[in-house]
C-alpha positions, 0 to 999 in steps of 0.5 A: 500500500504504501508502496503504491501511495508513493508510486501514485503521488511521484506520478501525480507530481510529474504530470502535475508539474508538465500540465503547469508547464503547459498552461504557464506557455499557454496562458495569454495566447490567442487559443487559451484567451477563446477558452477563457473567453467561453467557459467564462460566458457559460459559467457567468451565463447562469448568473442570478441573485441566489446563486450569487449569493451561494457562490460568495459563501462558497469563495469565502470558504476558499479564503485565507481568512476560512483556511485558517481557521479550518486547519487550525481546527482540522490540527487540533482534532486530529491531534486530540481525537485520532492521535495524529503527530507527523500529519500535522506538520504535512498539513501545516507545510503543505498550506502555508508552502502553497501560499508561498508558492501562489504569490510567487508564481503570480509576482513571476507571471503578473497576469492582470485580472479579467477586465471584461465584466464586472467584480463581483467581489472586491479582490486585489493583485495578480490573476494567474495562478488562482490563490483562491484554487491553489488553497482549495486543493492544498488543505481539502486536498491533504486532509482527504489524503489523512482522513482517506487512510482511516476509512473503514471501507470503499464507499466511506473513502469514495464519498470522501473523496467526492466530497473533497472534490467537489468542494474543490471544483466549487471553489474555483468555479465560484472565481470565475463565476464572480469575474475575478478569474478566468478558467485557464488561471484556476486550472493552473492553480490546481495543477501547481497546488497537486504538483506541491501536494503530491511531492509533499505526499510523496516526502511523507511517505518515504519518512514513513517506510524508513521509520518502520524500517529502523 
């Protein structure tokens, strides 16, 4: 198993690493501005003020400010309930990496953020790659990974997963949803964060095998 988890998060990080490279040479060029310029018509096409409303719930809960509290509450339980001690640093440096890493991919990219339509909420910096998706996947992304080992069965771990999943994909469509990010930013802001993630994995799981060797 552990071999596997190891094998799984070197492939992930190396595809990972090749799709934000693709997306870093794309990004600004007349093909990915047709794609940003349609999947953001689609998603902005639906747009009413009930789910306008849901939709800035859903990007708070991307937020610094909702990461925060979230591992804070995440590192507390799992140290007092389930007895968890080297996960807790994992889940500490795989966030606070993936805002490191996120300010400066954008100080390096300096893309300027959609002037097309109007804000929907009040934002401020550069647009790619997407702050708000990289966190997403990072802390529901890990904490997934930590919970998904101590599930009984493989309908707990599929619904976990889903649900992790989904509260990922949301995230970055309420971005684009609200106009402050176009498509082709939130995509490379989950393929650097999985790149980060999954090298952090792939750290975790060789200290592992060589404490149970000693």
């Amino acid at each position: 198993m552990k071999k596997r988890l190891f094998g799984r998060a070197f492939v992930a990080a190396v595809l990972c690493a090749a799709g934000f490279g693709f997306m870093a040479f794309a990004v600004g060029g007349p093909h990915m501005a047709n794609i940003d310029r349609v999947v953001t018509a689609y998603i902005r096409g639906m747009q009413s003020d009930s789910l306008t409303t849901f939709m800035k719930a859903v990007t708070w809960v991307g937020s610094g400010q909702a990461a925060g509290v979230i591992t804070i509450v995440a590192m507390a339980f799992l140290y007092k309930r389930l007895g968890f001690r080297t996960e807790l640093v994992l889940l500490a440096a795989v966030g606070l990496g993936s805002w490191l890493l996120n300010v400066s991919l954008k100080a390096i990219f300096r893309r300027t953020r959609p002037e097309e339509a109007e804000w929907l909420v009040d934002v401020y910096g550069y647009s790619f790659p997407s702050g708000h998706s990289m966190g997403a996947l990072a802390l529901y992304g890990i904490l997934a990974y930590l919970l998904w080992k101590r599930m009984p069965g493989r309908a707990w771990r599929g619904a976990l997963l889903l649900l992790g999943a989904s509260i990922i994909a949301a995230i970055g469509v309420s971005r684009i949803y609200l106009g402050v990010h176009y498509p082709s930013d939130v995509v490379g802001g989950y393929l650097a964060s999985a790149c980060w993630a999954s090298a952090f994995i792939m750290g975790y799981e060789a200290y592992r095998r060589r404490r149970e060797r000693r």
